[in-house]
C-alpha positions as CSV (number, residue, x, y, z in Angstrom):
1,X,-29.6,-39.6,21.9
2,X,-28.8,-40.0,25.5
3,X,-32.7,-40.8,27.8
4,X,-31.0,-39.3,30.6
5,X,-28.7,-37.2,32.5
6,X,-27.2,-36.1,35.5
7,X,-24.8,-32.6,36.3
8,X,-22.7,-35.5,37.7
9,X,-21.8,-36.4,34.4
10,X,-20.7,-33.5,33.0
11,X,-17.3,-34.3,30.9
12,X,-13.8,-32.1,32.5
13,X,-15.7,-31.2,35.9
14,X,-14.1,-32.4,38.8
15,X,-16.2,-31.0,41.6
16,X,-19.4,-29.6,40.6
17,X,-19.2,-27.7,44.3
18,X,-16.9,-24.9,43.0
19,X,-18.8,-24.2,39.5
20,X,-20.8,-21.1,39.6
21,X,-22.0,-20.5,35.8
22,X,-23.1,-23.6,33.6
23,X,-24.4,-23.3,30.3
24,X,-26.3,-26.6,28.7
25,X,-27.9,-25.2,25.4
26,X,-29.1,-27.0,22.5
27,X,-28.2,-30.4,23.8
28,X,-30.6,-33.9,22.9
29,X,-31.1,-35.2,26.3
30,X,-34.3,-36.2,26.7
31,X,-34.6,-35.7,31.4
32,X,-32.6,-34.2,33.8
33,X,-32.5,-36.3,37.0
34,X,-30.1,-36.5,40.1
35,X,-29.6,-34.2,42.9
36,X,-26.0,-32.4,41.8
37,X,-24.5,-31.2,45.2
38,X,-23.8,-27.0,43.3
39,X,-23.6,-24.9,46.5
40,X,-22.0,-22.1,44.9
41,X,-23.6,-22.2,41.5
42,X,-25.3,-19.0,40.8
43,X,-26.3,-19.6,36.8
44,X,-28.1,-22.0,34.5
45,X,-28.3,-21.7,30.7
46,X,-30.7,-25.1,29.9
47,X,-32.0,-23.1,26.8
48,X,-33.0,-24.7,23.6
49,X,-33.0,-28.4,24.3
50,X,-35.5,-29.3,22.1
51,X,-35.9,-32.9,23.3
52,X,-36.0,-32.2,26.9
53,X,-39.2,-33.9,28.4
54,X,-38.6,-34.3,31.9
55,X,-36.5,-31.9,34.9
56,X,-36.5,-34.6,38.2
57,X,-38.0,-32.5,41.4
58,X,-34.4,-33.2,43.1
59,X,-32.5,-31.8,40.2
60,X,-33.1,-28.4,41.8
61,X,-32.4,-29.6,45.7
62,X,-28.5,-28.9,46.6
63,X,-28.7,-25.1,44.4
64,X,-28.8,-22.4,47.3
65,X,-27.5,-19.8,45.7
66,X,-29.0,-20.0,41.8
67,X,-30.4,-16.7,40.7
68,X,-30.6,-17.2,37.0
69,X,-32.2,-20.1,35.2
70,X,-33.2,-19.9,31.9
71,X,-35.7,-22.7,30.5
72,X,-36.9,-21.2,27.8
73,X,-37.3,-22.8,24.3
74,X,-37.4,-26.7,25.9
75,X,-40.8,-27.0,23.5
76,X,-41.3,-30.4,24.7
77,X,-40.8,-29.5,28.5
78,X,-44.4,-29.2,30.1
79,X,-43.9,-29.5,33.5
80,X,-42.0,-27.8,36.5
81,X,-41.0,-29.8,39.4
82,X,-42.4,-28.0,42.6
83,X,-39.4,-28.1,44.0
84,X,-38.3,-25.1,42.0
85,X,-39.6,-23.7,45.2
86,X,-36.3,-25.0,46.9
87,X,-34.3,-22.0,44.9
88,X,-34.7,-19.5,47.1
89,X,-32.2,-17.0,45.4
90,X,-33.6,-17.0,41.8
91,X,-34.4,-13.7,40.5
92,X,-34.5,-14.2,37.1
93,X,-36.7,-17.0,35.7
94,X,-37.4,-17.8,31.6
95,X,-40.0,-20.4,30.7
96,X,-40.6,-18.8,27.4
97,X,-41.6,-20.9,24.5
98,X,-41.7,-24.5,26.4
99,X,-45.2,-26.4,26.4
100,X,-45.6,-25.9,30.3
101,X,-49.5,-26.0,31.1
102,X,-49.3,-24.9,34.7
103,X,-46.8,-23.0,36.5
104,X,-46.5,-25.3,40.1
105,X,-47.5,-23.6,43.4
106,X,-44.0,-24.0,44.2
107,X,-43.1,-20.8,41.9
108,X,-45.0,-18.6,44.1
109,X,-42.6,-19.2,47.1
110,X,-39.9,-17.7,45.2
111,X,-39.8,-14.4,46.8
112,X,-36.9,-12.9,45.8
113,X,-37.8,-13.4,41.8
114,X,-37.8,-10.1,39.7
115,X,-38.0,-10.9,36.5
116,X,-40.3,-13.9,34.9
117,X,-40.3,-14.4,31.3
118,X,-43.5,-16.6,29.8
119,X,-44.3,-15.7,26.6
120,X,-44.9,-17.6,23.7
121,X,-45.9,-20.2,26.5
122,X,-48.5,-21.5,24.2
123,X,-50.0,-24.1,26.9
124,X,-50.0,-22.1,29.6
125,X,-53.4,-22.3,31.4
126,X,-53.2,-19.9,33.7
127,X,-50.9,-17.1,35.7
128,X,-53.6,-16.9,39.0
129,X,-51.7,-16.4,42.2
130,X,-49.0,-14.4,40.2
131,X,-49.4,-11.6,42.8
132,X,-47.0,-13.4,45.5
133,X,-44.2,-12.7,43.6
134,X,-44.0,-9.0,45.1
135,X,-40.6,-8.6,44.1
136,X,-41.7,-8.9,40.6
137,X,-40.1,-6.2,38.1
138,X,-40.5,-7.6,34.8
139,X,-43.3,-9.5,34.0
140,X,-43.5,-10.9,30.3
141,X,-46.7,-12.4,29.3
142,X,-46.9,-11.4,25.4
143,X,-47.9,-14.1,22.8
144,X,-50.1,-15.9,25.0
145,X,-53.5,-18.2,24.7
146,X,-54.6,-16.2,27.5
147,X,-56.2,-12.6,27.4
148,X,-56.2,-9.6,30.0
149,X,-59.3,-10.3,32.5
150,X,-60.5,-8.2,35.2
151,X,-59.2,-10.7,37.2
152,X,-55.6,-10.9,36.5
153,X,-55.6,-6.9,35.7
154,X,-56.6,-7.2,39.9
155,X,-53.3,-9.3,40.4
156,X,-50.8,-7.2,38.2
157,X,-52.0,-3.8,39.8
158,X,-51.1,-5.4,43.6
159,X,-47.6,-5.8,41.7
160,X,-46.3,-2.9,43.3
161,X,-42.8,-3.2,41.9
162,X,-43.9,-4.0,38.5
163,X,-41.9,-2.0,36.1
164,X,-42.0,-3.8,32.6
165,X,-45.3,-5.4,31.6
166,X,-45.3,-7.3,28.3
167,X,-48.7,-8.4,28.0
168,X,-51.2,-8.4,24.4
169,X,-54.4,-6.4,24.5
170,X,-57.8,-7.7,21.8
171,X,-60.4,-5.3,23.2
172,X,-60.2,-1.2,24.3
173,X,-62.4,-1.8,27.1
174,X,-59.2,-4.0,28.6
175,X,-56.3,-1.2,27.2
176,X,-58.7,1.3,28.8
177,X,-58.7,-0.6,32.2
178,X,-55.2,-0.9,32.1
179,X,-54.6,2.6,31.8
180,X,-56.5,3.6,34.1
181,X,-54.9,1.2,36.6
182,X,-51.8,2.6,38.4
C-alpha cells in the first residue's frame, strides 16, 4: 500500500494536459497530493477507494474544465479541500457514502453545479447554505443522520431549479410541509 500519490504518476500517460476522462476506482492509496497541470480534463472517477484519507487542497488547482467528479464511497475520506471551489465547471458532484462531516464553504461557489449526490453521508453535520447552488437540479439527501427542519425545507424551496429531491421524511407534519411547499 502506496501513503501517497500524485496524477503525475500515473503509469502510460505522457502528458496529463491532453487527458479528458480519468477513472481511479477501487485503488489503496491512502492521499492524493500534487497539483497535476489537466487543462482539458473534463472527468474524474475516484470512486471506491476505501483507504483514501486525505485529497491535498492543490490537487484540484490546474482542472478548469472538470464537470464530473465522483467521490463517493471513499468511507474513510472526511474532508474536502476548499479549494473544490477552484472547479468552476463541475456540474455533477457525488460524495455519497464517504465520512465527510462538513461540506467546505468552498462548495457553495460552485455555481454552475446541478446535480449533488450526499446520501448515505453518515457524518454529515449539516447541508446550511445549500441554497447558493441555484443551479441545483438534483439534490440527493436520502439516508442521512439529518431530518427535514423548517429550516432547510426554507433552503430547498429557494431551489428554484430543483427537480429531483431525494430526501427521508419521520414525521407528517414535515411530508405535509413539503407538499405544501412549491
Amino acid at each position: 500500500v502506496r501513503a501517497g500519490f500524485g496524477l503525475h504518476e500515473i503509469p502510460k500517460v505522457k502528458d496529463l494536459k491532453v487527458v479528458r476522462r480519468i477513472s481511479l476506482v477501487n485503488n489503496r492509496f491512502k492521499e492524493i497530493n500534487g497539483s497535476p497541470q489537466c487543462p482539458k480534463l473534463t472527468t474524474l472517477f475516484l470512486q471506491d477507494n476505501r483507504l483514501l484519507v486525505n485529497i491535498s487542497g492543490e490537487f484540484f488547482r490546474s482542472m478548469p474544465r472538470l464537470v464530473v467528479l465522483d467521490l463517493s464511497w471513499n468511507v474513510n475520506l472526511k474532508v474536502l479541500p476548499e479549494q473544490i471551489s477552484e472547479l468552476v465547471s463541475l456540474r455533477y458532484l457525488d460524495l455519497s457514502d464517504s465520512s465527510i462531516g462538513r461540506l467546505p464553504v468552498g462548495l457553495l461557489k460552485l455555481k454552475k453545479l446541478m446535480h449533488l449526490n450526499l446520501e448515505s453521508m453518515l457524518c454529515l453535520e449539516s447541508v446550511s447554505g445549500i441554497d447558493h447552488l441555484s443551479n441545483l437540479k438534483t439534490l440527493r439527501l436520502a439516508n442521512l443522520r439529518m431530518w427535514l427542519t423548517m429550516s432547510l425545507l426554507e433552503e430547498l424551496e429557494r431551489l428554484e431549479n430543483l427537480e429531483v429531491l431525494t430526501i427521508e421524511i419521520i414525521s407528517s407534519s414535515a411530508l405535509e410541509q413539503l407538499l405544501c411547499s412549491h
